[in-house]
SEFIBA-658431 format. One record per residue (C-alpha): residue in three letters; x, y, z. Coordinates in steps of 0.2 Angstrom, whole numbers, plus 5000, padded with zeros to 4 digits. Example, Ala and Ser with C-alpha at 12.3 -4.5 7.8 and 13.67 -1.06 7.14 Angstrom:
% SEFIBA-658431
ala506249785039
ser506849955036
//
This chain:
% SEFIBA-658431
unk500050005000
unk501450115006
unk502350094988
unk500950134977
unk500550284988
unk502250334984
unk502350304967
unk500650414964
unk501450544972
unk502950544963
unk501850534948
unk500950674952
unk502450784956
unk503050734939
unk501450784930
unk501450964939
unk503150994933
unk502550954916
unk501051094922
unk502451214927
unk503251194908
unk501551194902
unk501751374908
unk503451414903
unk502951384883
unk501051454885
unk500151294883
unk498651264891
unk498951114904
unk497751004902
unk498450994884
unk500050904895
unk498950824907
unk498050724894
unk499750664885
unk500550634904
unk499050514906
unk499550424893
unk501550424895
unk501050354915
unk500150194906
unk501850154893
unk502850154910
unk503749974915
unk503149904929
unk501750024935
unk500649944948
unk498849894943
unk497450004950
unk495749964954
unk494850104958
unk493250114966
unk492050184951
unk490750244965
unk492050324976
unk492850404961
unk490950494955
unk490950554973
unk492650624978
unk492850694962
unk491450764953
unk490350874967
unk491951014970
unk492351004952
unk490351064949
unk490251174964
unk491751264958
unk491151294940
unk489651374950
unk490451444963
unk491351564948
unk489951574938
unk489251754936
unk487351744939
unk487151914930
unk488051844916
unk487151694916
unk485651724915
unk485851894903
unk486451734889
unk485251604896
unk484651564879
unk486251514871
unk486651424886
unk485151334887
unk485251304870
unk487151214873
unk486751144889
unk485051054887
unk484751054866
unk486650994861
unk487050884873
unk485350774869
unk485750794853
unk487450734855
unk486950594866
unk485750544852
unk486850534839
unk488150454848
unk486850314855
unk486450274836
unk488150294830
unk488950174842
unk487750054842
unk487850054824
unk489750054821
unk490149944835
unk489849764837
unk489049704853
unk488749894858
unk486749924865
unk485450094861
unk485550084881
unk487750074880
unk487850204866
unk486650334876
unk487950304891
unk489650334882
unk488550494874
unk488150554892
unk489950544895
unk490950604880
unk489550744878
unk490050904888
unk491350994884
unk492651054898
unk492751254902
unk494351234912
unk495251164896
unk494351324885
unk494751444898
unk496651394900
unk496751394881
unk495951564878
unk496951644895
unk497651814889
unk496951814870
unk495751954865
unk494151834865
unk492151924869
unk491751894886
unk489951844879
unk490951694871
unk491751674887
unk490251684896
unk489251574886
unk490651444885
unk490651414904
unk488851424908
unk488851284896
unk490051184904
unk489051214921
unk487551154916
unk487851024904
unk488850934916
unk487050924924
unk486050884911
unk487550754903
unk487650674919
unk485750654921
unk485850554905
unk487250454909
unk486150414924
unk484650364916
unk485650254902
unk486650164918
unk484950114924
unk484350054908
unk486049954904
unk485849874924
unk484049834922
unk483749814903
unk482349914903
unk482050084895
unk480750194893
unk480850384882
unk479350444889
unk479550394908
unk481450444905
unk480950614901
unk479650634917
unk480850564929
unk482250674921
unk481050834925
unk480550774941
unk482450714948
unk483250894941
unk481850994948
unk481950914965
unk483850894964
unk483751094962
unk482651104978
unk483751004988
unk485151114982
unk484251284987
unk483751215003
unk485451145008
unk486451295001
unk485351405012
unk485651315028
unk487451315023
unk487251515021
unk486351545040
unk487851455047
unk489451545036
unk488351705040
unk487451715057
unk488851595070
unk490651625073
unk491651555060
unk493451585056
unk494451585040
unk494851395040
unk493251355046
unk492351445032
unk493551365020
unk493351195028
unk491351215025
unk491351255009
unk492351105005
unk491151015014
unk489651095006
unk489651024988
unk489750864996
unk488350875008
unk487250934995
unk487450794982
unk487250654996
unk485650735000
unk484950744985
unk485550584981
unk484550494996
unk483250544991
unk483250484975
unk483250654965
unk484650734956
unk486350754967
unk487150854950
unk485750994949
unk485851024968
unk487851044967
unk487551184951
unk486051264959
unk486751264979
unk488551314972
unk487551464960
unk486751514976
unk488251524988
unk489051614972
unk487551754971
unk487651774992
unk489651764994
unk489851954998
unk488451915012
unk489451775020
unk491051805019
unk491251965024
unk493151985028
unk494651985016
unk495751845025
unk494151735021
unk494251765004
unk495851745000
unk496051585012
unk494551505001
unk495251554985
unk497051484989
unk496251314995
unk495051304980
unk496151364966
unk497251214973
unk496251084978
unk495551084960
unk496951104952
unk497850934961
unk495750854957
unk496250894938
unk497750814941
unk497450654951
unk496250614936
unk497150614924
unk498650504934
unk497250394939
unk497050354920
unk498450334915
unk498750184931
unk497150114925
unk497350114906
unk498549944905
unk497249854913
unk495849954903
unk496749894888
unk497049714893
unk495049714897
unk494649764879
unk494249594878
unk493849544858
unk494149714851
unk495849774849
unk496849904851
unk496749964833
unk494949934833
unk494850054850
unk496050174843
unk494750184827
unk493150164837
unk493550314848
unk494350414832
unk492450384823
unk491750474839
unk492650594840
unk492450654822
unk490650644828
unk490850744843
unk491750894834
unk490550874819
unk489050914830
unk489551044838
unk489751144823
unk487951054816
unk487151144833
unk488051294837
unk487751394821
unk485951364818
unk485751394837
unk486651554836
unk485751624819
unk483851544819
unk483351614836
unk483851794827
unk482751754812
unk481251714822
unk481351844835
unk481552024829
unk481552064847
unk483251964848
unk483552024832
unk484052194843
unk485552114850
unk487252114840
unk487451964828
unk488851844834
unk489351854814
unk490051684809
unk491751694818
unk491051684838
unk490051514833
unk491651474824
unk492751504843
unk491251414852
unk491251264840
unk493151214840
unk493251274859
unk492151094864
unk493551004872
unk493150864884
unk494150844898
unk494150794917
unk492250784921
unk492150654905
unk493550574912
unk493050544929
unk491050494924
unk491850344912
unk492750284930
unk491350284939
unk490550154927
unk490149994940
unk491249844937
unk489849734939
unk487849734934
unk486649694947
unk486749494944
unk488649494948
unk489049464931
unk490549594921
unk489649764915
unk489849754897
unk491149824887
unk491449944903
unk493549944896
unk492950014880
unk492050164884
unk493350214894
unk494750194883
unk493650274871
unk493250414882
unk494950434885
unk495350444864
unk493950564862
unk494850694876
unk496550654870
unk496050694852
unk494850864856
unk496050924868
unk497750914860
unk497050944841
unk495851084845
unk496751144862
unk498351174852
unk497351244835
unk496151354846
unk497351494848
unk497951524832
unk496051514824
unk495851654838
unk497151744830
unk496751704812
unk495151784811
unk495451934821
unk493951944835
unk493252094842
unk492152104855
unk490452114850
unk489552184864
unk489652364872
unk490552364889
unk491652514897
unk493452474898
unk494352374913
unk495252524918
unk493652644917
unk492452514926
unk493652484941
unk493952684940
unk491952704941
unk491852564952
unk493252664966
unk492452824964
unk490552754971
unk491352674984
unk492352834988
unk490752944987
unk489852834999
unk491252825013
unk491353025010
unk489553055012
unk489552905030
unk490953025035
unk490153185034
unk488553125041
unk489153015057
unk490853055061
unk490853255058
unk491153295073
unk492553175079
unk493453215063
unk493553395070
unk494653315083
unk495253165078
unk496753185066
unk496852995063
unk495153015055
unk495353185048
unk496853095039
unk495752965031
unk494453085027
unk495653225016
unk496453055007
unk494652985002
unk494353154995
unk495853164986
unk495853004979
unk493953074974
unk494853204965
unk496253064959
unk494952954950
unk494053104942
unk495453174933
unk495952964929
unk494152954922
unk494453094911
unk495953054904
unk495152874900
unk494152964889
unk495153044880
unk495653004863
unk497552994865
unk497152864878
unk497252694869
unk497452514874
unk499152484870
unk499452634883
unk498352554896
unk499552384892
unk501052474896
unk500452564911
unk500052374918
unk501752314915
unk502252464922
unk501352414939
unk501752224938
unk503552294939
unk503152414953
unk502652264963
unk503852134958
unk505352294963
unk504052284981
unk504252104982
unk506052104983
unk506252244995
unk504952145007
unk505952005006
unk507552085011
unk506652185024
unk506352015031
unk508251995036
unk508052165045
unk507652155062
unk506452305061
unk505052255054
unk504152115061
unk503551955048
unk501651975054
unk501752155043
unk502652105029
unk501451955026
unk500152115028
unk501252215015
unk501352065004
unk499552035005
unk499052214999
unk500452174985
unk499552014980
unk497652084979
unk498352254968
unk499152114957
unk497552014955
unk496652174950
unk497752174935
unk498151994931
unk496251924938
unk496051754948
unk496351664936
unk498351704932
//
């Protein structure tokens, strides 16, 4: 036990060095976690893993859902419901449909029931793997937008149907039209339990004594709380992860209420799915030997081509769905006819940007090895190693292409928004009115002989001043983006000269460690209004 443990985590520091030169030549990660799972399996002598397929559905896929949630914007969300919608619910049935016909056509022995379950899985693409692979390119943030509220919901809605098909492959029985009532009945009810729980969960982050860690420590805790409850009851743990995560998201500012908070939970989110995204993909590459031993009578050509044939189908879909989604609505509706026209080159980013990645990955491992009568589930080995083809091939070919299409054909964004600079200008300047105006109209008199606050109050007012004239210059014509560029760099270089002097300041013995980290802290949150979360 002690040896395999090692040799995960040796192959897991491994993996995230290949992340860290990932970085180095500015390609997206999961490009090189992909390819790593596959390099782990070619490895001599690498111990056999059996992995537990419910324990892997559980540990990994509630905080990889309540984090897509959790950084959802609900304003966003629901201002692009319709395309989202669209993606979420209309392609991944129709994907799921095809595929179910496809396989069972193209592959011998494969089931309607077996098809519909490799097309639950292999059907919703990964935002993480888009947004890595678009990270600092001049893509609209209604793409954006659009291409993670997707991946929110149709990991619910793929999920559902990978359900559904599991119970018809276990049972042998299937039905369309009590499918699509349960399907109803199980999300809907699955979204209750989700609202209900991520309430509680809100009353206790906001109303008892909870510290940092604690907060952090909940919210860890939540995702998986809220998909064993809905799960008991029979209704749909998916929906109540999205819609409880979706909740928490919309209430964050209520609940966690101090900085320290903030950045503690961002810290142990940002990593804890980053080493989830990781373990996945080592996990698979352990299990693919065996995977590929179990193939039983198809080989490994045949595989290789099976899982080639559906991805071709996948890809091909996408572009079948995304453009009359995008254009149609617009010739029926003059009302949506008002809004700008995505043109043909933003269906053409959201088509090639459906890569499939961890979620895909984990939901082909949570397959049960067995059906209910003890006998092998069938062609379980397949659908992985196909699943894992169809994320090697949508992830390396269209992760690696993505960029330079972006670059090819020259987007702009297509909606109206201020710029960055201007909206965190605007954003400062309310703020500063407000704490002016509580100033004036509670602490007037003590800022008559208080200097400590008299201070504060002159420096809000000439930061007041400070913004306006910034404001104005923003709108001046001289002012352009590549100036706003450099003036970044400008400040990334300010705090990376800060840095350094903080760290030598550290050997002095004047300054205490406890406000450096303060110093440092400050640094870190300046940066992030720059570089974003994300970076």
């Amino acid at each position: 036990m002690h040896h395999t443990f090692l040799i995960i985590l040796s192959l897991l520091f491994a993996v995230m060095l290949l992340v860290l030169l990932a970085t180095r030549i500015k390609i997206a990660y999961p490009i090189f976690l992909v390819i790593a799972g596959l390099g782990i399996s070619f490895i001599p002598g690498i111990p056999k893993l059996h992995l537990d397929p419910e324990l892997i559905f559980l540990i990994f896929l509630p905080p990889l859902l309540y984090e897509a949630a959790w950084y959802t914007s609900w304003k966003d969300f629901w201002k692009w419901r319709r395309p989202i919608a669209l993606l979420s619910f209309g392609l991944v049935f129709f994907t799921s449909t095809i595929i179910a016909y496809s396989a069972a056509a193209i592959i011998p022995g494969f089931t309607l029931a077996l098809g519909f379950l490799l097309g639950g899985i292999v059907s919703p693409p990964d935002a993480v793997a888009a947004a890595t692979v678009m990270k600092g390119m001049n893509v609209p943030k209604r793409l954006m937008t659009i291409l993670e509220g997707e991946s929110l919901v149709n990991d619910a809605s793929s999920l559902i149907v990978f359900k559904f098909a599991l119970v018809a492959v276990l049972t042998g029985t299937f039905s369309m039209q009590e499918a699509t009532g349960e399907f109803f009945l199980v999300a809907g009810m699955g979204i209750v339990v989700g609202l209900i729980g991520a309430n509680l969960m809100y009353l206790i982050h906001r109303f008892l004594p909870t510290t940092p860690a604690i907060d952090a420590a909940l919210t860890v805790m939540t995702p998986y709380i809220l998909f064993l409850a809905a799960e008991h009851f029979h209704f749909s743990g998916v929906m109540a992860v999205v819609s409880g995560g979706l909740f928490m998201s919309y209430r964050s500012h209520e609940v966690f209420k101090t900085g320290s908070t903030r950045v503690n939970m961002l810290g142990v989110w940002t990593t804890m799915i980053f080493v989830m995204n990781t373990l996945v993909f080592v996990l698979i590459g352990l299990a693919l030997p065996e995977i590929i031993a179990g193939l039983g009578t198809y080989s490994i050509l045949e595989g290789i081509k099976y899982g080639l044939i559906i991805s071709a189908i996948v890809i091909a879909l996408r572009y079948l769905w995304v453009y009359p989604a995008a254009h149609i609505p617009r010739w029926l509706s003059a009302k949506i006819r008002q809004e700008p026209s995505p043109g043909w080159n933003g269906p053409l980013v959201i088509s090639w940007a459906g890569m499939r990645g961890v979620v895909s990955l984990a939901t082909s491992l949570s397959i049960p090895l067995l059906m209910t009568d003890d006998t092998a589930f069938p062609q379980r080995n397949l659908i992985i190693f196909i699943t894992f083809i169809v994320i090697f091939v949508t992830l390396v070919f269209q992760g690696l292409t993505l960029p330079f299409i972006i670059k090819l054909i020259k987007l702009k964004e297509i909606d109206t928004f201020l710029p960055k600079d201007e909206q965190q200008n605007g954003i400062k300047l309310r703020l500063d009115n407000v704490t002016l105006q509580l100033l004036n109209d509670k602490y007037a008199d003590a800022i008559k002989t208080n200097e400590l606050m008299a201070y504060y109050k002159v420096h809000v007012e000439n930061q007041i001043t400070s913004i306006q004239q910034r404001l104005e210059s923003l709108d001046g014509e001289a002012t352009k983006h590549e100036y706003i560029v450099q003036y970044h760099k400008m400040l990334l270089d300010v705090y990376s000269v800060q840095r350094k002097e903080l760290f030598k300041l550290r050997k002095e013995k004047f300054f205490s460690d406890e406000e450096i980290r303060k110093t440092e802290l400050q640094l870190d949150l300046n940066e992030l209004k720059i570089t974003g979360a994300g970076h």
